[in-house]
VEXVOLO-135575 format. One line per field, with one value per residue (C-alpha): x, y, z; residue number from 1. Coordinates in nm, 2 decimals, padded with zeros to 4 digits. Example, Ala and Ser with C-alpha at 12.3 -4.5 7.8 and 13.67 -1.06 7.14 Angstrom:
# VEXVOLO-135575
u (01.23; 01.37);
v (-00.45; -00.11);
w (00.78; 00.71);
n (1; 2);
This chain:
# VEXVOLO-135575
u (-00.49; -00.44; -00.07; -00.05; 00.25; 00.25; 00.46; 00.48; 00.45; 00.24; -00.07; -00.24; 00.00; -00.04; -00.45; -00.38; -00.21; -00.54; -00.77; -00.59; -00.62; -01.02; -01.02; -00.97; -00.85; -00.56; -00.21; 00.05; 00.31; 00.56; 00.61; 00.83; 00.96; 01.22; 01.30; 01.55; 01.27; 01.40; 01.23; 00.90; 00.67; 00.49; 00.40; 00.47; 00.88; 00.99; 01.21; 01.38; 01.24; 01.50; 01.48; 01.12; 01.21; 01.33; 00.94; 00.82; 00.62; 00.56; 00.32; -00.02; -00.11; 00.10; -00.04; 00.10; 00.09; 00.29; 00.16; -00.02; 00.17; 00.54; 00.57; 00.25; 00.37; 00.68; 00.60; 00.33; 00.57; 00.83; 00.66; 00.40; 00.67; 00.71; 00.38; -00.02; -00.06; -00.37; -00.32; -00.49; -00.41; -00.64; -00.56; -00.86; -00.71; -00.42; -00.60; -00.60; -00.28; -00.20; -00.38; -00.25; 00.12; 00.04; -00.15; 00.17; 00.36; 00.15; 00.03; 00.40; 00.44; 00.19; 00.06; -00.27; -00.30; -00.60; -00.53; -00.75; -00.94; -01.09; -01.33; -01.27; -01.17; -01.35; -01.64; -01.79; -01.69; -01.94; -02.16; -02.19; -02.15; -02.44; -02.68; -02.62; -02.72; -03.03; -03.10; -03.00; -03.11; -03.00; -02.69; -02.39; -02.27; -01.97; -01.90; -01.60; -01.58; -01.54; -01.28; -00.88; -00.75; -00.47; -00.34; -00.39; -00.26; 00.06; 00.10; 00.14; 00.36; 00.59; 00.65; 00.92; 00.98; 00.74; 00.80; 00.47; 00.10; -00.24; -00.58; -00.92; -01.18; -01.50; -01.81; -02.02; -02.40; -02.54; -02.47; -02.55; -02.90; -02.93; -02.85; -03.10; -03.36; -03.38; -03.33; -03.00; -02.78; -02.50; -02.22; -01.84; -01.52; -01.51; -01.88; -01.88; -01.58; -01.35; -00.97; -00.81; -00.46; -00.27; 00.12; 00.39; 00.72; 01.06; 01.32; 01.36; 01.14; 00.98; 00.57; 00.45; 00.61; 00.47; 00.16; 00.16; 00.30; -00.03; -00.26; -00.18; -00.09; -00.29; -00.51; -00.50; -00.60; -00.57; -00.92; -01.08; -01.08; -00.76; -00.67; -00.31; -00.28; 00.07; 00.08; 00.33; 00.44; 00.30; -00.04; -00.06; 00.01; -00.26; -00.50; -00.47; -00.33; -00.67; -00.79; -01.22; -01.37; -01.65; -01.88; -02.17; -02.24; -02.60; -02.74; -03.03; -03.28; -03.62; -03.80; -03.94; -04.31; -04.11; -04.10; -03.84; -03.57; -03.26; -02.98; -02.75; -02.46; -02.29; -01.97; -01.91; -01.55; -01.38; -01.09; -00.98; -00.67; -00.87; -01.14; -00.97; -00.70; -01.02; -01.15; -00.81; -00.78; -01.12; -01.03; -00.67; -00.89; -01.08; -00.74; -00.63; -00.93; -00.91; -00.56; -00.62; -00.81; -00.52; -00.63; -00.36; -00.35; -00.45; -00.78; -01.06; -01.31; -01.59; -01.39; -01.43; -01.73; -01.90; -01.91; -01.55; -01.53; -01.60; -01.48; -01.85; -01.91; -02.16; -02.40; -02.36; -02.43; -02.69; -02.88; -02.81; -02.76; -02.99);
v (04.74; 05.03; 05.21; 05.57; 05.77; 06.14; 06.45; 06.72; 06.71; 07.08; 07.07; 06.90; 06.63; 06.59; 06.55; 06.33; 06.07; 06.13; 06.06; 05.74; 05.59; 05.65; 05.41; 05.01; 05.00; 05.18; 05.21; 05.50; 05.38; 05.65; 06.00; 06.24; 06.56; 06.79; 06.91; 06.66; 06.35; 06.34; 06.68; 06.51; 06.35; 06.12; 05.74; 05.63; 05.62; 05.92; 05.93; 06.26; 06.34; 06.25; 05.90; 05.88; 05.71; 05.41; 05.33; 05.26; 04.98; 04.98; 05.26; 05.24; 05.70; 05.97; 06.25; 06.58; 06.79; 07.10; 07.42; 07.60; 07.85; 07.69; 07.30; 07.16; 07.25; 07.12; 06.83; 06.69; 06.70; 06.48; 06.25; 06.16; 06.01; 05.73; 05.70; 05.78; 06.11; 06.33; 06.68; 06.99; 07.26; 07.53; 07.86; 07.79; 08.09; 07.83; 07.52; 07.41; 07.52; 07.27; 06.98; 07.00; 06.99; 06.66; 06.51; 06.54; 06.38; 06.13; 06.01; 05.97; 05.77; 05.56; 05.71; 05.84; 06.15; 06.33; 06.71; 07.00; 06.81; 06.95; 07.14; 07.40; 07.28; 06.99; 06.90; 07.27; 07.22; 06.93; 07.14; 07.40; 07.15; 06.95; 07.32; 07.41; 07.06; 07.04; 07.39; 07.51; 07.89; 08.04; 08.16; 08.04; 08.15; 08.04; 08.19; 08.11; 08.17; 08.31; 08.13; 08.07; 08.00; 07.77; 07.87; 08.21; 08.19; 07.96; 08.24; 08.55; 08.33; 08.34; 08.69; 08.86; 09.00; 08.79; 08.55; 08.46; 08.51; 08.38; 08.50; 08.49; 08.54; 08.65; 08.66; 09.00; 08.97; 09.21; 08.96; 08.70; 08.80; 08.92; 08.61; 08.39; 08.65; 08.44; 08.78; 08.63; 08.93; 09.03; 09.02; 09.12; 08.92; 09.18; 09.25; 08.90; 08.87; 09.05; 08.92; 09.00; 08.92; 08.88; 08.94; 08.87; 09.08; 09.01; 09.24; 09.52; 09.43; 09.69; 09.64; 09.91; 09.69; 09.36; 09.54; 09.64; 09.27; 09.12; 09.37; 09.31; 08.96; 08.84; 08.53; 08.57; 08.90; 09.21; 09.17; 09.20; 09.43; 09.31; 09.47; 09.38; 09.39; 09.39; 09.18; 09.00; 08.63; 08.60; 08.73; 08.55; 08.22; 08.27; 08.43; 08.27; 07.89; 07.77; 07.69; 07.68; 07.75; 07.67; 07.82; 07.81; 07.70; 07.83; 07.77; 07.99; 08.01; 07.87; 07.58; 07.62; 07.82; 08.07; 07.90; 07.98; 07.71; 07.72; 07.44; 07.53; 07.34; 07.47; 07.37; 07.45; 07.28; 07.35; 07.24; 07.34; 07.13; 06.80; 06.80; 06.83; 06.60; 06.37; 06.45; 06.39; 06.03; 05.93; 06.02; 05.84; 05.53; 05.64; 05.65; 05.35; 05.16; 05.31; 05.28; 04.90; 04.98; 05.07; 05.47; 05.68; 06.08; 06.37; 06.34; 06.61; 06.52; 06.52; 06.24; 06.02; 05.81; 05.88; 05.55; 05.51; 05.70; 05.49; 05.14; 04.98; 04.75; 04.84; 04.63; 04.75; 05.14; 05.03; 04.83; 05.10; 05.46; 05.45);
w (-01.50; -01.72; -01.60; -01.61; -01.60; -01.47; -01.61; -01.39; -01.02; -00.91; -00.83; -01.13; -01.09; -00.77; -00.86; -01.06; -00.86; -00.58; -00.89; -00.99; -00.62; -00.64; -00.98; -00.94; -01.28; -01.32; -01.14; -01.13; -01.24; -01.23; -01.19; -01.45; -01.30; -01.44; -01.07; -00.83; -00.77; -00.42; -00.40; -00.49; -00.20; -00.39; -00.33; -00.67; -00.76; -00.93; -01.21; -01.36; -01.66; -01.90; -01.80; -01.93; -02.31; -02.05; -02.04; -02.35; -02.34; -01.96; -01.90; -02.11; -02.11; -02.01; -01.85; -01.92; -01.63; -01.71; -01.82; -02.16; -02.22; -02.23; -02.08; -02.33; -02.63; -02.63; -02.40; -02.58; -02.92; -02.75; -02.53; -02.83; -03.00; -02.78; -02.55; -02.57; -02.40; -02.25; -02.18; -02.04; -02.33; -02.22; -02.46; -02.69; -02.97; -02.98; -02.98; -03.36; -03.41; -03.12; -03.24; -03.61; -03.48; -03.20; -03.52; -03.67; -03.45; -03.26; -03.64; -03.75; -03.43; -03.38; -03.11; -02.93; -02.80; -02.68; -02.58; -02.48; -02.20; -01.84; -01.78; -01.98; -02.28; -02.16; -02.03; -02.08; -02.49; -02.49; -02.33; -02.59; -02.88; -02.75; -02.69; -03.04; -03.13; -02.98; -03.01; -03.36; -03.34; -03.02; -02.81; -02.65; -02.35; -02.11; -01.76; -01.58; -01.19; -00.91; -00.90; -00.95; -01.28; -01.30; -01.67; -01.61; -01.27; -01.45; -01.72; -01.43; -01.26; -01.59; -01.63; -01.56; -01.19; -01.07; -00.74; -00.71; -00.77; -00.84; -01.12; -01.01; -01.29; -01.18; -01.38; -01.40; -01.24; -01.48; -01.75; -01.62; -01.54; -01.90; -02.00; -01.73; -01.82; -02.22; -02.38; -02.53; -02.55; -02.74; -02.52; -02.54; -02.38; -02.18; -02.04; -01.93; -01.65; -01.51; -01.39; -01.05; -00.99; -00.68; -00.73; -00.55; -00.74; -00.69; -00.55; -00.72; -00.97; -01.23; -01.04; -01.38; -01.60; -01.47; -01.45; -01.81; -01.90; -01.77; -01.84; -02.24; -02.25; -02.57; -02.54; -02.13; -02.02; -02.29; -02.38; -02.01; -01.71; -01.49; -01.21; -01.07; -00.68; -00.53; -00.23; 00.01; 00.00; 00.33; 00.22; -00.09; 00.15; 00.37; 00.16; -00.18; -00.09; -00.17; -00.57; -00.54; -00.93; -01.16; -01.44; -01.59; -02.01; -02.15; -02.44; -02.47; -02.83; -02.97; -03.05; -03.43; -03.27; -03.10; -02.72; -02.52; -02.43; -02.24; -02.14; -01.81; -01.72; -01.38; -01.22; -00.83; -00.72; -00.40; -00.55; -00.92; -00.98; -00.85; -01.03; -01.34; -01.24; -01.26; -01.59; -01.72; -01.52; -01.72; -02.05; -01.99; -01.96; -02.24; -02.47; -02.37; -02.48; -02.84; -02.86; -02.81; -03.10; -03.30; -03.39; -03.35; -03.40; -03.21; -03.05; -02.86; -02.62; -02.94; -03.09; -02.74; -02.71; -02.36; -02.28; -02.31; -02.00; -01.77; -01.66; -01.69; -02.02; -02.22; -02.11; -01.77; -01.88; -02.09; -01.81; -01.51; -01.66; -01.98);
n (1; 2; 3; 4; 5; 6; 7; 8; 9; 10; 11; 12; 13; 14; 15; 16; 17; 18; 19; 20; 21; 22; 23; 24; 25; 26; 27; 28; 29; 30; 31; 32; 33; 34; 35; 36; 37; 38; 39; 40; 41; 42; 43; 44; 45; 46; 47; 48; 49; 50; 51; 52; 53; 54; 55; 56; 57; 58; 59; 60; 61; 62; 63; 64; 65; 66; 67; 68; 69; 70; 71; 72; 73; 74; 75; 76; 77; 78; 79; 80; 81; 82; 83; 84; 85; 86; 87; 88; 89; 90; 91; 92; 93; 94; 95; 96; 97; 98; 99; 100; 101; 102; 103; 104; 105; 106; 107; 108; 109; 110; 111; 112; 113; 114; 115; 116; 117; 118; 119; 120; 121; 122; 123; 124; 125; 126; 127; 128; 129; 130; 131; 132; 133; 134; 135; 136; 137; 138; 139; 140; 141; 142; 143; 144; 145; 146; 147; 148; 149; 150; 151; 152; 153; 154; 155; 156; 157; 158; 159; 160; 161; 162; 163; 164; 165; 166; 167; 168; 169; 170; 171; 172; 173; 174; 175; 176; 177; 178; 179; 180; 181; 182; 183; 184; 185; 186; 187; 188; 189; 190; 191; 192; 193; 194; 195; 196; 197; 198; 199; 200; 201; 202; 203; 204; 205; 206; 207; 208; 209; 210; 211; 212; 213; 214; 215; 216; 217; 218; 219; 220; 221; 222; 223; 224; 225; 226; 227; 228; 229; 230; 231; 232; 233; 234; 235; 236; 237; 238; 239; 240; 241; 242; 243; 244; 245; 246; 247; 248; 249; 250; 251; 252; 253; 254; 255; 256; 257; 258; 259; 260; 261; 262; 263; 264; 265; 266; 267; 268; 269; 270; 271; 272; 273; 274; 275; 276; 277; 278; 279; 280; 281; 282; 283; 284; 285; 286; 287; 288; 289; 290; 291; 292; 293; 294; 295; 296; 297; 298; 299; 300; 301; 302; 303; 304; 305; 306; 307; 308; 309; 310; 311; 312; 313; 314; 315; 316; 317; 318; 319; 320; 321; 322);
């Protein structure tokens, strides 16, 4: 039985402990949390997180359940030192940045660490890395939505004045029928989505400087069309308690005479936070087979073998997927 550990108790944690029940190899160990564990209603024990060194040698992956923008980074740094980690890093400016300073430490230590993983950065990176593969001249394109974004929704949810609040990203159909139509256009961040946000402000806050906070947040939303509604808690509950999302990846060129080719990969979840509490469950399986291995470092999902992914042998995939 490979035994995981969870950091982080929100909603991605909370995926994450459904994912690990629907796999008969692994077992949640424990859960981490930074908040009173007698506040967490969890089946698995939960520990506070300072208590977490106490485990070293007991719990086969962490995985790091906290946010992009201010849990992950420093997380990842501390918990590498004494335990194989995955994690869910999803501001793709920052990402090498990122991976050079959990190389640092997970190399120093020993320890495995694969970071960046999901669905986007995730499964839609293999996506575009196998397009251009196969089709060498051509265009990328990545669509995200409609849907809710839990990163950008985390990153809203930090600024100050804010109670509570919630991003939708929702892809434009002009593009996307410029894009299906194989004419492979030139496209800006911006022509592409658009981001909604739903806010809920604190009393008294400044609503034209949270505005102005989100609109020009780098990385997150300064480079689209956001528009910031100002709503009630009791609105945001009953409107905005649900976390559906998806995407599309194309990859659209030629074939060396001039035909047309094009590669789609689409994404439809009802539920955002479980489905990639899932892709992170696979790839902790993944990290533990290659840390039996003995590699150590900083890892991204083109470094994982596919097969690693699941808990068939080789000869099994081999004789029923091939």
């Amino acid at each position: 039985m490979i035994k995981i550990g969870i950091v982080g108790y929100g909603n991605l944690g909370k995926g994450v402990e459904m994912a690990i029940s629907q796999n008969t190899d692994m077992e949640l160990t424990a859960v981490f949390t930074r908040r009173s564990p007698e506040s967490i209603n969890s089946k698995a024990t939960v520990y506070n997180l300072s208590e977490i060194e106490n485990f070293k040698g007991l719990i086969d992956v962490m995985i790091l359940c906290g946010g992009s923008s201010k849990d992950l980074p420093e997380q990842v740094i501390q918990i590498s030192k004494h335990f194989h980690t995955v994690d869910s890093f999803d501001t793709h400016a920052k990402i090498p940045a990122y991976f050079d300073e959990v190389n640092r430490s997970s190399t120093e230590n020993k320890t495995l660490s694969l970071i960046s993983t999901g669905w986007d950065p995730g499964l839609f990176s293999m996506a575009r890395l196998l397009g251009q593969c196969v089709l060498p001249q051509g265009e990328d394109y990545t669509f995200w939505g409609k849907g809710l974004s839990q990163g950008h929704s985390d990153a809203v949810r930090r600024v100050v004045g804010v109670k509570n609040g919630v991003q939708y990203t929702i892809p434009l159909e002009d593009a996307l029928e410029q894009v299906r139509s194989g004419s492979n256009p030139k496209l800006e961040t911006a022509e592409k989505h658009q981001r909604i946000c739903y806010i809920v402000a604190e009393e008294g806050a400044d609503i034209v400087e949270i505005e102005t906070t989100i609109k020009t947040m780098p990385h997150y939303f300064a480079e689209y069309q956001t528009t910031v509604h100002f709503i009630s808690e009791e609105e945001l509950l009953k409107n905005h308690s649900k976390m559906p999302h998806g995407g599309i990846v194309f990859r659209s060129g030629t074939s060396a005479s001039g035909s047309k080719q094009k590669i789609e990969f689409s994404l439809e979840l009802e539920s955002n936070p479980e489905f990639t509490s899932s892709v992170l469950v696979a790839y902790a399986r993944a990290i533990s087979k290659m840390s039996k291995e003995g590699q150590i470092g900083a890892k991204t999902v083109f470094d994982i073998p596919l097969g690693y992914l699941s808990p068939k042998s080789a000869e099994e995939l081999r004789a029923t997927l091939l």
